[in-house]
Structures are given as C-alpha cells and as structure tokens.
C-alpha positions in Angstrom: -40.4 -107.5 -98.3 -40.9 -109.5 -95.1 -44.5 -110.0 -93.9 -43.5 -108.4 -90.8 -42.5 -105.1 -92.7 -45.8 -105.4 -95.2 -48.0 -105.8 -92.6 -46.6 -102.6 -90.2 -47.0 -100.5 -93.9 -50.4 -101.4 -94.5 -51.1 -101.0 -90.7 -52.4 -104.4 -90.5 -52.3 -105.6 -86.2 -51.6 -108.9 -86.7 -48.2 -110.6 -86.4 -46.6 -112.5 -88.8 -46.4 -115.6 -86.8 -50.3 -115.9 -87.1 -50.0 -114.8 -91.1 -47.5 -117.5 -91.4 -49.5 -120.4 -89.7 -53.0 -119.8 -91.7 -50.8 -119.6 -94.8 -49.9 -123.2 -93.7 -53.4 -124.1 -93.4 -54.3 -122.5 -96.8 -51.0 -124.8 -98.2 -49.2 -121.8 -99.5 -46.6 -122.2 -96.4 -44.7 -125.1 -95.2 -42.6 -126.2 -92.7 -39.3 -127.7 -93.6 -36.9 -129.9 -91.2 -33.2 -129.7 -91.2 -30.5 -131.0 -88.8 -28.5 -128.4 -86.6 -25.4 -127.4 -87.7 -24.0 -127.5 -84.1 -23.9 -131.5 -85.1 -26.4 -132.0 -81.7 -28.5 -133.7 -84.2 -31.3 -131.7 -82.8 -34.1 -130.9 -85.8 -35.0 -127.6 -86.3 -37.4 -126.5 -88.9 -38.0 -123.1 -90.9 -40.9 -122.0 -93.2 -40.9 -121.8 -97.0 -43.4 -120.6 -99.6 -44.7 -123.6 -101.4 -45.1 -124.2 -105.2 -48.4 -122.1 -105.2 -47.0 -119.7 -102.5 -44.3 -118.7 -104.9 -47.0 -116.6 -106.9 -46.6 -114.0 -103.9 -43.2 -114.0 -103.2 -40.0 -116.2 -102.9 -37.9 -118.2 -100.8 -34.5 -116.2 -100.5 -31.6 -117.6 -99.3 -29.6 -117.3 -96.3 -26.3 -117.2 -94.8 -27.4 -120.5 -93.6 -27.2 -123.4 -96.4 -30.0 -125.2 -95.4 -32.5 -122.1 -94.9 -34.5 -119.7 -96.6 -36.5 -116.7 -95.8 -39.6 -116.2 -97.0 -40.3 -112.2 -98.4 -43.5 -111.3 -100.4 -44.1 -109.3 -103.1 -44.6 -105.7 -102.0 -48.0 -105.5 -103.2 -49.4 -109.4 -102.9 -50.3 -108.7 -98.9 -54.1 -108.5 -99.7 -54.2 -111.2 -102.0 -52.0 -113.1 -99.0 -55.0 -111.7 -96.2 -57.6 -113.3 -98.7 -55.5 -116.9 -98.9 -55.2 -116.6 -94.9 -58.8 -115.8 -94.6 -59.4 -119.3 -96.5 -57.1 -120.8 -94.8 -58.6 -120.4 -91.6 -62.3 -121.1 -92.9 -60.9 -124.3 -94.2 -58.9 -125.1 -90.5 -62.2 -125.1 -88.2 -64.7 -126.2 -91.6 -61.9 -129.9 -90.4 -62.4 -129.1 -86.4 
C-alpha cells in the first residue's frame, strides 16, 4: 500500500511528502541518485526503504530499472507515525 493510500484510510491530514522526509530523518528512508535515462546526464534521485525500513514494507520495483517504490505494510502506518514522530524529535534535538 502506498503511504499516500494508508494515510487517506486512516484519515491521517498529512501528505506523504512530509511522512517520507521525517522517515529520512529517523534513517528508515533514503534518498538514492541515478542518472537519467534521457542520457542528459542529469541526476535524479528517488526514495527507498532502508535496511531497518524494510520491517514496514518494501521497495517494489518499477517499470524503470533503476527505481523502486516504496509501499508499506497495510497495518505498519502507526508504528511508521511513531518512527516519524522520532524522527523529527531527533531533527531539531541537532538544530
């Protein structure tokens, strides 16, 4: 299930872009670089679960070689809301 979609079933008003950057911060999301395949040579990046993020979900792959997509387990949102909220505490604890 995609954030996005667990998020509208739990009613949650937050978007998935913010869910996605304090699960950075709390080291169960990364950020992965990869070169176009236009061959522009510009670097894009996309987001994957980490080691320790895979205990909520995987990185499935996509019609694209060099990309995944990240989709949680249906029920691991509230655990994922608990890693975000320490996430965050940790992000401004290093402001």
């Amino acid at each position: 299930m995609s954030i996005t979609a667990a998020l509208k079933q739990h009613a949650i008003p937050l978007h998935a872009q913010a869910i996605l950057q304090m699960l950075i911060w709390a080291r169960l999301v990364e950020e992965v670089e990869y070169l176009s395949s236009t061959g522009s040579g510009e670097v894009k990046t996309f987001q994957r679960l980490t080691h320790i993020g895979l205990e909520y979900g995987e990185n499935v792959a996509t019609l694209s070689p060099t990309k995944t997509e990240i989709k949680i387990l249906p029920n691991s949102l509230p655990a994922l809301i608990r890693e975000c909220h320490r996430g965050f505490t940790e992000y401004l604890a290093n402001k």
